[in-house]
C-alpha positions as CSV (number, residue, x, y, z in Angstrom):
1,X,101.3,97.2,91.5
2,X,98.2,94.7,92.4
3,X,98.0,93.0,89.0
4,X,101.6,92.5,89.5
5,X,101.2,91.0,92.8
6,X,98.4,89.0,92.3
7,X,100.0,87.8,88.8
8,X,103.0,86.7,90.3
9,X,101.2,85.3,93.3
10,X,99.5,82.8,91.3
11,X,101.8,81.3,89.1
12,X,103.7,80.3,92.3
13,X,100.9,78.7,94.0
14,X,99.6,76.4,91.3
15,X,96.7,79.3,90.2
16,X,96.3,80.6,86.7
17,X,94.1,83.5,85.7
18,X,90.0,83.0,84.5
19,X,90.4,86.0,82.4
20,X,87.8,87.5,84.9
21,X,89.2,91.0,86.0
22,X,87.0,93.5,87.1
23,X,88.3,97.2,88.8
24,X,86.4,99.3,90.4
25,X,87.0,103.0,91.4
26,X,85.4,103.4,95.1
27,X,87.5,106.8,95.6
28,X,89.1,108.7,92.7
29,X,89.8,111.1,90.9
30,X,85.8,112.7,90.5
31,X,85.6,112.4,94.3
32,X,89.0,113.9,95.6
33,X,92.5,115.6,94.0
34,X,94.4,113.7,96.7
35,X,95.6,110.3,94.5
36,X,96.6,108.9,98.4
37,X,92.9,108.9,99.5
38,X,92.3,107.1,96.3
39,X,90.4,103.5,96.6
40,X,89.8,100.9,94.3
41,X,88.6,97.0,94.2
42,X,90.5,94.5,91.9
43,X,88.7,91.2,91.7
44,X,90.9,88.7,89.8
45,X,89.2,85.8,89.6
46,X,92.0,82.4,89.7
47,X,91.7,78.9,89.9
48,X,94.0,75.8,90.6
49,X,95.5,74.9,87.3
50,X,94.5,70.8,87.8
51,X,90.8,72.5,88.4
C-alpha cells in the first residue's frame, strides 16, 4: 500500500520516480510472529519532473 501511495502521490504533484527505492525491515518477521508489530522504511527517492 505505500508504493501505491507514494506512486500515486507523485504523478499528481509534478514528481516522477529516480528509480531509487530502498526498503528496509526494522521489525519483521525474524524479530516477531505478530505481522501488526511489523516495521519497515520505504525511501523513494522523487524529483520535480522540470528538475
Amino acid at each position: 500500500m505505500t508504493y501505491g501511495a507514494v506512486g500515486s502521490f507523485a504523478p499528481r504533484n509534478d514528481l516522477h520516480s529516480q528509480d531509487l527505492v530502498a526498503q528496509v525491515c526494522l521489525v519483521g518477521p525474524r524479530d516477531t510472529d505478530r505481522p501488526e508489530r511489523w516495521r519497515v522504511l520505504v525511501a523513494w527517492l522523487i524529483a520535480p519532473k522540470n528538475g
